[in-house]
CHARMM internal coordinates of N, CA and C (Angstrom, degrees):
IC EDIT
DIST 1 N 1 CA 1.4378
DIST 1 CA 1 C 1.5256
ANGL 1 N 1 CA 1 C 109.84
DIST 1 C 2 N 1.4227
ANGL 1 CA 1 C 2 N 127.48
DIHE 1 N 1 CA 1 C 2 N -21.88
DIST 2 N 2 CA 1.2935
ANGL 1 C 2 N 2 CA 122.01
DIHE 1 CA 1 C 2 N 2 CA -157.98
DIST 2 CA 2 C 1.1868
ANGL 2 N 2 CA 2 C 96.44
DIHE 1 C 2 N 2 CA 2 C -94.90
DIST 2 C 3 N 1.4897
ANGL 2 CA 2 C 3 N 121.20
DIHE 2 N 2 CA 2 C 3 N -26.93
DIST 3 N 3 CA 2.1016
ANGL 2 C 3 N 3 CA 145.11
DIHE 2 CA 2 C 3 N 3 CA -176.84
DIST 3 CA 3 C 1.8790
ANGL 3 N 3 CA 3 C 83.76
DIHE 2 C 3 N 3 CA 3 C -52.74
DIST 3 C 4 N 1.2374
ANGL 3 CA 3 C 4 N 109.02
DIHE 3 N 3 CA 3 C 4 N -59.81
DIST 4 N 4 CA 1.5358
ANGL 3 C 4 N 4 CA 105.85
DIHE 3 CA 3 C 4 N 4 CA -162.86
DIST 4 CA 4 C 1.5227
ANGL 4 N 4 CA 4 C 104.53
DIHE 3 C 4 N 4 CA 4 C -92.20
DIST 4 C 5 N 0.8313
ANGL 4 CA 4 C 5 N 148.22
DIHE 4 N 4 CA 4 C 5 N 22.61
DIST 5 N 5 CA 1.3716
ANGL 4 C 5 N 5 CA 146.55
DIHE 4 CA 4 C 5 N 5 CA 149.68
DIST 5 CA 5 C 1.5641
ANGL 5 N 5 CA 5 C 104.39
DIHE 4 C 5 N 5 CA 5 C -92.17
DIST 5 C 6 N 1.1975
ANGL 5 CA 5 C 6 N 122.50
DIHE 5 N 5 CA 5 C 6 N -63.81
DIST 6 N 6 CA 1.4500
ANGL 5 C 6 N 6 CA 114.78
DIHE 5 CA 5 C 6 N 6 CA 161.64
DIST 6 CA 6 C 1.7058
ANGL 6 N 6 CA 6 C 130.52
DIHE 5 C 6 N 6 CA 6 C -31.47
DIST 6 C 7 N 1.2582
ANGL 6 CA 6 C 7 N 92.05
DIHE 6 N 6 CA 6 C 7 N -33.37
DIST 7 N 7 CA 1.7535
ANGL 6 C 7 N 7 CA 79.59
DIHE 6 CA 6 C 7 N 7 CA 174.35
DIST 7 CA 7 C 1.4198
ANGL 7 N 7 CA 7 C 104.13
DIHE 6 C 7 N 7 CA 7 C -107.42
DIST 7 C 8 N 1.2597
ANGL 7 CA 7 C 8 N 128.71
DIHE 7 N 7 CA 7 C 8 N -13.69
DIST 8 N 8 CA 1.2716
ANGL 7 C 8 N 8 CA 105.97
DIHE 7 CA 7 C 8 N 8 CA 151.48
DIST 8 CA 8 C 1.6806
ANGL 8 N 8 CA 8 C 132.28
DIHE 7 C 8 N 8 CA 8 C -50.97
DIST 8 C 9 N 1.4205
ANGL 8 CA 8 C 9 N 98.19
DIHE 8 N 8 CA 8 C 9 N -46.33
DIST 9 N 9 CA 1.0638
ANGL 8 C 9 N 9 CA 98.82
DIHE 8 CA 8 C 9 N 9 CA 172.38
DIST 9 CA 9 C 1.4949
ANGL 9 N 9 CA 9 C 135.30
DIHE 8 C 9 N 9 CA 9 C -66.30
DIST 9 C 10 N 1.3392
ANGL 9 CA 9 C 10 N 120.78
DIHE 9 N 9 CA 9 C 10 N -23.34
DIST 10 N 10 CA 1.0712
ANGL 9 C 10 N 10 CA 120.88
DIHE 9 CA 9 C 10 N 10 CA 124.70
DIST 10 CA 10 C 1.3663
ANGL 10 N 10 CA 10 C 162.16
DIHE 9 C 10 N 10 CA 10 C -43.93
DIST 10 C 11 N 1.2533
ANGL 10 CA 10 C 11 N 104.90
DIHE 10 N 10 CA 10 C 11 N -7.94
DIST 11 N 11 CA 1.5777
ANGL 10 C 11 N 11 CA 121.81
DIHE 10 CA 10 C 11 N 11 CA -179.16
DIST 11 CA 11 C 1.5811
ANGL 11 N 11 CA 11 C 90.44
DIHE 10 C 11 N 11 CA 11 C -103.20
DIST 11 C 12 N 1.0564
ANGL 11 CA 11 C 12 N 114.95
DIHE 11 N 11 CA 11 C 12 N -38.84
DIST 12 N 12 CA 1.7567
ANGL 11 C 12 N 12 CA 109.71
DIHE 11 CA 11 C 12 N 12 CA -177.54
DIST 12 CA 12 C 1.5068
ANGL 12 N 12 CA 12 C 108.48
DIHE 11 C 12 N 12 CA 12 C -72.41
DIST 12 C 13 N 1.1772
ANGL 12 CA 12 C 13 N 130.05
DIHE 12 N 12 CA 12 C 13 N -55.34
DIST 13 N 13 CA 1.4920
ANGL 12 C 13 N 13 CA 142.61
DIHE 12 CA 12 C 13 N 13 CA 146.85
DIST 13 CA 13 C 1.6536
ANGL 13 N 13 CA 13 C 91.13
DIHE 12 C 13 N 13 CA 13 C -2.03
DIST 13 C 14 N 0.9798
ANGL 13 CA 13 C 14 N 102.11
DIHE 13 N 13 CA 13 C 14 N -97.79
DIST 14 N 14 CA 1.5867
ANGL 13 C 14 N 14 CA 112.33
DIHE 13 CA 13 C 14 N 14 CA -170.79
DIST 14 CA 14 C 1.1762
ANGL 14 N 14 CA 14 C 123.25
DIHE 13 C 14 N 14 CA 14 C -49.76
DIST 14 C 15 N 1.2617
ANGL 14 CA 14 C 15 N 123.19
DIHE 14 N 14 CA 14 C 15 N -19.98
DIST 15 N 15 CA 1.4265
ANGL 14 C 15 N 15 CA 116.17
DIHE 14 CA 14 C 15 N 15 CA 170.16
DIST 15 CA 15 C 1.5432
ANGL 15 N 15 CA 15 C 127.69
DIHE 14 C 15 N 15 CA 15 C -126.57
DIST 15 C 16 N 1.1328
ANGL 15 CA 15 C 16 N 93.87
DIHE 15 N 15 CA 15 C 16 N 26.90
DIST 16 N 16 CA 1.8454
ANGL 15 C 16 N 16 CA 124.22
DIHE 15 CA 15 C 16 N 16 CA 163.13
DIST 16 CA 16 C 1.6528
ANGL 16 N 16 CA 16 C 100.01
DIHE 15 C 16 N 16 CA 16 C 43.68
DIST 16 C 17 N 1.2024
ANGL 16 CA 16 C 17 N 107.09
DIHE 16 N 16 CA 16 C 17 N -147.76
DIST 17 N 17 CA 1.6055
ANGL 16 C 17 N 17 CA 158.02
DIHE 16 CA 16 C 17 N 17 CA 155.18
DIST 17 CA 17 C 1.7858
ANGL 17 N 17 CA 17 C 91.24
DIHE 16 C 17 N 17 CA 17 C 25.84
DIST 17 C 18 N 1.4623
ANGL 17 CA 17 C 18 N 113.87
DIHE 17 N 17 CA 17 C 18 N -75.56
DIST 18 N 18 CA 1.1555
ANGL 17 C 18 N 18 CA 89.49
DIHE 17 CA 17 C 18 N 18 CA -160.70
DIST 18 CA 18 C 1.5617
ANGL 18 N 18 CA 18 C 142.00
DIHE 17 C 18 N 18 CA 18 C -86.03
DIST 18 C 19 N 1.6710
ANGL 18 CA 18 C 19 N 83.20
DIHE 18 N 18 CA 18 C 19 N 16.42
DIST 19 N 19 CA 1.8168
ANGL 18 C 19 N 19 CA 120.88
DIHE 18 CA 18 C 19 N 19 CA 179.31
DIST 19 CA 19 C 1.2240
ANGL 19 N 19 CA 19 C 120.06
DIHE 18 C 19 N 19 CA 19 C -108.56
DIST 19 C 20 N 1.1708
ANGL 19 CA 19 C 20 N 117.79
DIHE 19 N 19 CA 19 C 20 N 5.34
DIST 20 N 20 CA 1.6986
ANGL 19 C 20 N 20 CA 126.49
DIHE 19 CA 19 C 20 N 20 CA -175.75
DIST 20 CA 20 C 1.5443
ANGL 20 N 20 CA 20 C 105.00
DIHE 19 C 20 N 20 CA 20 C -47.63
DIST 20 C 21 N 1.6810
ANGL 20 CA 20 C 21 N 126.25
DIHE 20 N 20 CA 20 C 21 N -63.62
DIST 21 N 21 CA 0.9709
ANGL 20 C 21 N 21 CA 128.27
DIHE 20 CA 20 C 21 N 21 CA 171.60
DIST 21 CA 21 C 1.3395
ANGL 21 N 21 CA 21 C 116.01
DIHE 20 C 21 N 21 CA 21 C -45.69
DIST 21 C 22 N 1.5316
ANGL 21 CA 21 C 22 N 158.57
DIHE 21 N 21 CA 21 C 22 N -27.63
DIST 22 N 22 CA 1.2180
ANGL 21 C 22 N 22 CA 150.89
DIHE 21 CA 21 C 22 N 22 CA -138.04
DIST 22 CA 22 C 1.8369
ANGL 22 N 22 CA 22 C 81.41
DIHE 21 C 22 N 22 CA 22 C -132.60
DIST 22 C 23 N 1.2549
ANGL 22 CA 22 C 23 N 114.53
DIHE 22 N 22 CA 22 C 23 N -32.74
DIST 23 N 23 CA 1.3376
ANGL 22 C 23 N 23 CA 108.26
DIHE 22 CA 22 C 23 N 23 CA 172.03
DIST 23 CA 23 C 1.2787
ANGL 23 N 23 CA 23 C 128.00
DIHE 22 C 23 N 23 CA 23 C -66.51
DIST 23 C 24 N 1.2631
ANGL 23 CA 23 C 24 N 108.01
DIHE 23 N 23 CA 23 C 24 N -25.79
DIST 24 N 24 CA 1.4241
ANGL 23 C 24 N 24 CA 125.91
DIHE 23 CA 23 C 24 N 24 CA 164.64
DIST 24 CA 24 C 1.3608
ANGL 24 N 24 CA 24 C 118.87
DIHE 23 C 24 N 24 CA 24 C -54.73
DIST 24 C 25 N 1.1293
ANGL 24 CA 24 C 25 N 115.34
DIHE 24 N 24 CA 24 C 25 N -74.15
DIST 25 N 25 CA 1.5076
ANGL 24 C 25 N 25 CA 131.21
DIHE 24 CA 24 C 25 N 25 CA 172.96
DIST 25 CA 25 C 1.6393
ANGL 25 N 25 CA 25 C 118.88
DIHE 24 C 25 N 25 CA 25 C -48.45
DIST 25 C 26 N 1.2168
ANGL 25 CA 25 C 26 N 120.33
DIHE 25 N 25 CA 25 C 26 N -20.17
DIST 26 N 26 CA 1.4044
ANGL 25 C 26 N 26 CA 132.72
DIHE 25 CA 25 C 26 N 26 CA 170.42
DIST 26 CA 26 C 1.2701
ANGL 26 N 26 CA 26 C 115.29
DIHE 25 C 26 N 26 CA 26 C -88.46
DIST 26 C 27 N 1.7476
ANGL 26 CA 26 C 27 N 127.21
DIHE 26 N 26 CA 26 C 27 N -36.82
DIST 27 N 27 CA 1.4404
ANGL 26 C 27 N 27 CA 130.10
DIHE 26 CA 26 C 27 N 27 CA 172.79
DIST 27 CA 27 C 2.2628
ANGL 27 N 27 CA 27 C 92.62
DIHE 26 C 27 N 27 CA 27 C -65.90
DIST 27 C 28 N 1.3912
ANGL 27 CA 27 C 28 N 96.46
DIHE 27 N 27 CA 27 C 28 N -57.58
DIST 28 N 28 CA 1.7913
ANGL 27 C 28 N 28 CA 98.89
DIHE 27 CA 27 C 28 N 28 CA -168.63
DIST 28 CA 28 C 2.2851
ANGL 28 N 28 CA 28 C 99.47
DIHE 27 C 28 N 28 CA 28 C -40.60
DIST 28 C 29 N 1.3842
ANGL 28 CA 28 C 29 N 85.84
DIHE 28 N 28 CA 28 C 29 N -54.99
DIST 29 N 29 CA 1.8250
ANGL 28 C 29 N 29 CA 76.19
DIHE 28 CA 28 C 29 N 29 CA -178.26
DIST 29 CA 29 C 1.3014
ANGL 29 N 29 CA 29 C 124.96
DIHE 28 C 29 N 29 CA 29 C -67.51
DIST 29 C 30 N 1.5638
ANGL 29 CA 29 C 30 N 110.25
DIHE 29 N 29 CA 29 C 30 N -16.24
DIST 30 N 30 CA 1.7997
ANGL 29 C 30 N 30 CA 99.79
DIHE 29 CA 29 C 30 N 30 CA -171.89
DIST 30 CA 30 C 1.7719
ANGL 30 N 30 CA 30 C 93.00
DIHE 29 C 30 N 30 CA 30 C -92.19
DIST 30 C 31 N 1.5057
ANGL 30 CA 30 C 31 N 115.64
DIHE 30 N 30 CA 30 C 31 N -24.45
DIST 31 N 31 CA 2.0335
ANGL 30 C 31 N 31 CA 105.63
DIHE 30 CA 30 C 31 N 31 CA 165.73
DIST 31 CA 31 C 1.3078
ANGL 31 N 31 CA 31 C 97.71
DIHE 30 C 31 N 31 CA 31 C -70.54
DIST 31 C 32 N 1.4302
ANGL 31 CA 31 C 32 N 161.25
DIHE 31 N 31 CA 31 C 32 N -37.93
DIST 32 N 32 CA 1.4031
ANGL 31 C 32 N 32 CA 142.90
DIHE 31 CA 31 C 32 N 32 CA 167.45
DIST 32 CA 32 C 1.6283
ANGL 32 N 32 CA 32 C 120.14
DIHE 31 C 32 N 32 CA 32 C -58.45
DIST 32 C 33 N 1.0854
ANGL 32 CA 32 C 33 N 93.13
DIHE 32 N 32 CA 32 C 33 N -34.20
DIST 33 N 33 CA 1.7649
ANGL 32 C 33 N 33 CA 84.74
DIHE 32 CA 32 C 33 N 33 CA 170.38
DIST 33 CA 33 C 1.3900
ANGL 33 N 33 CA 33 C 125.63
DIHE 32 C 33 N 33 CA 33 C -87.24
DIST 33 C 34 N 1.6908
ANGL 33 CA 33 C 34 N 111.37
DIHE 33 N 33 CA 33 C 34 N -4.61
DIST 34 N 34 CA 1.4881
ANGL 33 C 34 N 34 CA 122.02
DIHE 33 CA 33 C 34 N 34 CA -179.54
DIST 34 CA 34 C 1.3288
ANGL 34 N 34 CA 34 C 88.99
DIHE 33 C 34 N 34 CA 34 C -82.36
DIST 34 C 35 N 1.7025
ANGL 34 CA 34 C 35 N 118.40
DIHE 34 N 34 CA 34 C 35 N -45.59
DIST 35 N 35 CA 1.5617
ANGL 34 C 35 N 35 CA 97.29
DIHE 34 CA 34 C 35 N 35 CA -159.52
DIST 35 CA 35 C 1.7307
ANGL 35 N 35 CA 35 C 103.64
DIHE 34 C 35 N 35 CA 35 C -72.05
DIST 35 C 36 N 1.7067
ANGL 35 CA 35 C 36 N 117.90
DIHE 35 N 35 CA 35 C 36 N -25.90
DIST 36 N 36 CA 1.3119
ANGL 35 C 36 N 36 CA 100.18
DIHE 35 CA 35 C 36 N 36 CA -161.41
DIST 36 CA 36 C 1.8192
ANGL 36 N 36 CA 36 C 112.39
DIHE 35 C 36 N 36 CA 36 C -73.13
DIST 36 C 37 N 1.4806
ANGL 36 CA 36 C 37 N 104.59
DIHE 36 N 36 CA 36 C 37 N -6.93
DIST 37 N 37 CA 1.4024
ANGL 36 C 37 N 37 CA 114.80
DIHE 36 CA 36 C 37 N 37 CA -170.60
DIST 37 CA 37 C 1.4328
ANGL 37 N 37 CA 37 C 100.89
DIHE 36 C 37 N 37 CA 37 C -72.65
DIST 37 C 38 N 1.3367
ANGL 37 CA 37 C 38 N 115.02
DIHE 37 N 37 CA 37 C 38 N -46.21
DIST 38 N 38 CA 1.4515
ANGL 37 C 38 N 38 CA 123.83
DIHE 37 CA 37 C 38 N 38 CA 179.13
DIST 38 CA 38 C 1.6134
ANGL 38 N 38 CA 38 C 106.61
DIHE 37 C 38 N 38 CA 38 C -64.70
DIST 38 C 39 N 1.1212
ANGL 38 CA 38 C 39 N 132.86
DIHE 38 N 38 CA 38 C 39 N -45.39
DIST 39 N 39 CA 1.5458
ANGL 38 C 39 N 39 CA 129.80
DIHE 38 CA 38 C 39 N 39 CA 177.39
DIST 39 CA 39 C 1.7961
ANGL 39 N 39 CA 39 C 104.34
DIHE 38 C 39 N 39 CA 39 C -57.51
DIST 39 C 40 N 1.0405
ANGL 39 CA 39 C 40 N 96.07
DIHE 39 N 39 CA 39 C 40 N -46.71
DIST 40 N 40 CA 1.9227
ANGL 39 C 40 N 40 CA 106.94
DIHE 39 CA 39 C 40 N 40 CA 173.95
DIST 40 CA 40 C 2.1598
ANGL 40 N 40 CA 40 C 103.90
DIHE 39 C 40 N 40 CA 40 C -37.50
DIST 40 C 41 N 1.3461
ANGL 40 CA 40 C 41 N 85.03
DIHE 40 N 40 CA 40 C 41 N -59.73
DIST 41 N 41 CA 1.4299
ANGL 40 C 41 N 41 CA 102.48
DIHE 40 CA 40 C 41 N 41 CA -152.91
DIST 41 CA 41 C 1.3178
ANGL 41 N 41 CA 41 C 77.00
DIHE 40 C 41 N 41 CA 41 C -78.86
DIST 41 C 42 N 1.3930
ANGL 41 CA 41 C 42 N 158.79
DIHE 41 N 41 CA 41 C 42 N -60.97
DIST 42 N 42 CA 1.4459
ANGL 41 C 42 N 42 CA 128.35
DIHE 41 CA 41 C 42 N 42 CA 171.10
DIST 42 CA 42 C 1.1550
ANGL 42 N 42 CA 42 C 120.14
DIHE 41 C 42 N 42 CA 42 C -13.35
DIST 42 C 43 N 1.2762
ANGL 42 CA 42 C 43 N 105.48
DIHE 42 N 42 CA 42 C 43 N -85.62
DIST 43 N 43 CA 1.6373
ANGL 42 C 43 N 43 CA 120.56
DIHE 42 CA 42 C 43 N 43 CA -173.19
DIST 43 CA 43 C 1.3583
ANGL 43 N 43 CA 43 C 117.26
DIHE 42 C 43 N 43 CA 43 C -48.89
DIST 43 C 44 N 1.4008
ANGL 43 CA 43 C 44 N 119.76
DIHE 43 N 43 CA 43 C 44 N -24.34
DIST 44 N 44 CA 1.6096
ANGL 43 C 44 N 44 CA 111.12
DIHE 43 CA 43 C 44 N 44 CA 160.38
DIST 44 CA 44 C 1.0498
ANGL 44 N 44 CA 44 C 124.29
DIHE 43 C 44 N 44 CA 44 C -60.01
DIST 44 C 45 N 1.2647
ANGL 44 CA 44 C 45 N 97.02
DIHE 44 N 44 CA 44 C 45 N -51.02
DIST 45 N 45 CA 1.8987
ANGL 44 C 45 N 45 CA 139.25
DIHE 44 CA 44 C 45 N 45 CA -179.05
DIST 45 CA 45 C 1.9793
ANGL 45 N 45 CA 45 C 75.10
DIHE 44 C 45 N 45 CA 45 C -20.93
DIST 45 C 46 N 1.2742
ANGL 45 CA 45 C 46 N 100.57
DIHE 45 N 45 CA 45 C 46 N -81.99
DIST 46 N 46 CA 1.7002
ANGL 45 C 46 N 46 CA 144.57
DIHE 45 CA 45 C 46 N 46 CA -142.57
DIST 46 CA 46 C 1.9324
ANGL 46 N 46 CA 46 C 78.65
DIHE 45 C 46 N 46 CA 46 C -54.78
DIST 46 C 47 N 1.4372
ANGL 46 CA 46 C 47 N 122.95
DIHE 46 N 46 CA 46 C 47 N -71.55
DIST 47 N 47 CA 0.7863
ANGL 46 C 47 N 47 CA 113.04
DIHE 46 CA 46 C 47 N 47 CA -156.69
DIST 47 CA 47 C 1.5515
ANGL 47 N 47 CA 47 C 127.21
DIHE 46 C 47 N 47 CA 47 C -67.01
DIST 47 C 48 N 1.2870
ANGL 47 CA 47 C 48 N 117.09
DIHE 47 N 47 CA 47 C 48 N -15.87
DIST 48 N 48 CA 1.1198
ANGL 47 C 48 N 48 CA 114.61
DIHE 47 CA 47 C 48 N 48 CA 166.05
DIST 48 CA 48 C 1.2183
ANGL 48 N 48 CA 48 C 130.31
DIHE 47 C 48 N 48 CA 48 C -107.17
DIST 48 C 49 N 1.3516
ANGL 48 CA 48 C 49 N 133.64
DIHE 48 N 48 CA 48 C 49 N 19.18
DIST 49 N 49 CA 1.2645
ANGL 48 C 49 N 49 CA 160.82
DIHE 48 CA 48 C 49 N 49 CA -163.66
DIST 49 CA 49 C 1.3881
ANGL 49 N 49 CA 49 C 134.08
DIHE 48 C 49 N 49 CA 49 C 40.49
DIST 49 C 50 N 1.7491
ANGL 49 CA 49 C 50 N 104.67
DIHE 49 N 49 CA 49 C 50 N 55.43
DIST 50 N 50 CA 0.9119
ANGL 49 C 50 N 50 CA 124.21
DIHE 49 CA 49 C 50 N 50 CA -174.34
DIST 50 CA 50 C 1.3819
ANGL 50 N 50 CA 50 C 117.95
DIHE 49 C 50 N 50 CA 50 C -127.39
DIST 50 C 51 N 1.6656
ANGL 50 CA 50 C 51 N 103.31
DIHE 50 N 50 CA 50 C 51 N 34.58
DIST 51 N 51 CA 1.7998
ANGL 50 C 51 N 51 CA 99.52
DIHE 50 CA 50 C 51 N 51 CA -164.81
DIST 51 CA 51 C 1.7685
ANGL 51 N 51 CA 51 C 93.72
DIHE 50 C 51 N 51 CA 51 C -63.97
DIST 51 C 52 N 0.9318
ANGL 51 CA 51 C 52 N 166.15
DIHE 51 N 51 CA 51 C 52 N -139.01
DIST 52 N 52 CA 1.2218
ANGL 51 C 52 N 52 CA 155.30
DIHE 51 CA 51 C 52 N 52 CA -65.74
DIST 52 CA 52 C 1.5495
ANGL 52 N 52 CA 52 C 105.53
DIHE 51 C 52 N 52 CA 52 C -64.16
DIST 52 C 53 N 1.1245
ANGL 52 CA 52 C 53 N 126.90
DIHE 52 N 52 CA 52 C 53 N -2.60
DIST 53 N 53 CA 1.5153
ANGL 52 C 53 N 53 CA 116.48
DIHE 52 CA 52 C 53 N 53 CA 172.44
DIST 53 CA 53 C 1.6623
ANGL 53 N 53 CA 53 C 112.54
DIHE 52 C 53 N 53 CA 53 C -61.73
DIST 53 C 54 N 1.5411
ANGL 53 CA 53 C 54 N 109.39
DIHE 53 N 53 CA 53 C 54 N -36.65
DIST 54 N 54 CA 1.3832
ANGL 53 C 54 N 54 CA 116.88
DIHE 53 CA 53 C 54 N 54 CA -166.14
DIST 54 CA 54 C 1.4257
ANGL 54 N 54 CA 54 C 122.63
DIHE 53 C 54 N 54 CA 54 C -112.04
DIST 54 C 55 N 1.8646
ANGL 54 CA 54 C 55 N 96.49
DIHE 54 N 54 CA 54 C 55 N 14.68
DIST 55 N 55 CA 1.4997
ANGL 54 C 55 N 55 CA 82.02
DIHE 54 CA 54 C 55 N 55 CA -173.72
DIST 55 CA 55 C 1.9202
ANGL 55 N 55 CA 55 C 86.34
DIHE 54 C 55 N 55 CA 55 C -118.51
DIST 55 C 56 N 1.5545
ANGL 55 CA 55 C 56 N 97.41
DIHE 55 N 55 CA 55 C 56 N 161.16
DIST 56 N 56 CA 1.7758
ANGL 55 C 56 N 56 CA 129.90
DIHE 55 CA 55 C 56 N 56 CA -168.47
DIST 56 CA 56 C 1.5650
ANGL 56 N 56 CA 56 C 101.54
DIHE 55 C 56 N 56 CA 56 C -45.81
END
COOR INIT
IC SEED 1 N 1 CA 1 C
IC BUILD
């Protein structure tokens, strides 16, 4: 999923102006899926007792 968000985001990249809005909404979901990847990798973190690998 992140393979095709990337080239979306790239196709908007490149063709500016009249995608700003749809570009928007594609930067907002690929920072929601960074943070949920990082909550993921907590909870692994957590479950196998290795939280300091994943925390800031």
């Amino acid at each position: 999923m992140g393979g095709n968000l990337n080239q979306i985001a790239r196709c908007l990249n490149e063709y500016g102006a009249p995608y700003n809005a749809l570009s928007r909404e594609v930067r907002a979901a690929t920072a929601e899926l960074a943070a949920l990847k990082f909550e993921v990798l907590l909870k692994v973190g957590e479950a196998v007792g290795n939280v300091h690998t994943y925390q800031l």
